[in-house]
C-alpha positions in Angstrom: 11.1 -20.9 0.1 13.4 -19.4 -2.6 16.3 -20.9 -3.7 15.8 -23.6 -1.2 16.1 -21.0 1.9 12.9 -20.9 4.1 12.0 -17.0 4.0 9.7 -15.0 6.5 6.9 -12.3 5.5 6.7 -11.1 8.9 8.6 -10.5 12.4 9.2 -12.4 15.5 6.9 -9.9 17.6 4.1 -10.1 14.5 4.1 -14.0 14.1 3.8 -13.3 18.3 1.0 -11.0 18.4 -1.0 -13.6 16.0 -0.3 -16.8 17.9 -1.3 -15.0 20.6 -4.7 -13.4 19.9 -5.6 -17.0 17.9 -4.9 -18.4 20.9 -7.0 -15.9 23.6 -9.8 -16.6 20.8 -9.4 -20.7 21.1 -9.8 -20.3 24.9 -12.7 -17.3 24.7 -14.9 -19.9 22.5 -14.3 -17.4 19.9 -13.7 -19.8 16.9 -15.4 -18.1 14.1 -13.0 -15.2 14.5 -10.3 -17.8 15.5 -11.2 -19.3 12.0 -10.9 -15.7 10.3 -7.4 -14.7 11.6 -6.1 -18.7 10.3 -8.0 -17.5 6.9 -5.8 -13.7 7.0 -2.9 -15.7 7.9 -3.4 -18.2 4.8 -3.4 -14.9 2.7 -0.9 -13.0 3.8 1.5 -16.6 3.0 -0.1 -16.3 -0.6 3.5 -16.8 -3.1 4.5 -15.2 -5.1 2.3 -12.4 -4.2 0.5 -11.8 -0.9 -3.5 -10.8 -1.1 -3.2 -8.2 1.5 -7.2 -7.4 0.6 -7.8 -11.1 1.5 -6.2 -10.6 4.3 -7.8 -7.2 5.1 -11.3 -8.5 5.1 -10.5 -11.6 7.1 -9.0 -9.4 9.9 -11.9 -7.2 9.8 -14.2 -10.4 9.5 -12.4 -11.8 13.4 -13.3 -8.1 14.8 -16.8 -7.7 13.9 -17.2 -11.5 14.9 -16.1 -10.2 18.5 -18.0 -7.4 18.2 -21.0 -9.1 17.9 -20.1 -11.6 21.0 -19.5 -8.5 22.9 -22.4 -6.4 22.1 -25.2 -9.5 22.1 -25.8 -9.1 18.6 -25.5 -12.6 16.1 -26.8 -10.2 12.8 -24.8 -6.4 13.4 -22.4 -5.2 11.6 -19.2 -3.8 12.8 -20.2 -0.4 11.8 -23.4 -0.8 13.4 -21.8 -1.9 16.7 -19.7 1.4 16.3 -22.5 3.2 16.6 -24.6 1.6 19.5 -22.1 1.7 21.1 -19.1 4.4 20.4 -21.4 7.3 22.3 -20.8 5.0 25.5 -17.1 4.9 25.3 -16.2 8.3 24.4 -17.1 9.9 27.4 
């Protein structure tokens, strides 16, 4: 709020996007990385200023979570998924 006026940090099609993605993740089992994008969200609503690196790392936490699902590895990092598994997909 300022001045008494509720005020938005993000578009119709972002705001969208999100409850979207959280919502594919509730469904997939996903919640970890459900848990992660709630945790961006909480940051990027951060007043006066947002913590966009807050944010950043929560993002980043949801994808390597579904990396890991994906891959069948509980303890790899995202970069590490990369590489098992970028050689596959760039052919």
């Amino acid at each position: 709020m300022i001045e008494g006026e509720i005020v938005t940090r993000g578009t119709e099609t972002f705001e969208s996007n999100v409850h979207g993605a959280v919502e594919a993740l509730e469904v997939a089992g996903r919640f970890t990385a459900r848990d992660e994008i709630h945790e961006a969200l909480i940051d990027l609503s951060r007043w006066p200023e947002v913590d966009l690196t807050g944010a950043i790392q929560h993002a980043m936490a949801a994808l390597e979570c579904v990396a890991r699902d994906l891959c069948g590895d509980e303890r790899a990092t995202l970069g590490e998924v990369i590489k098992r598994h970028y050689s596959e997909t760039a052919r």
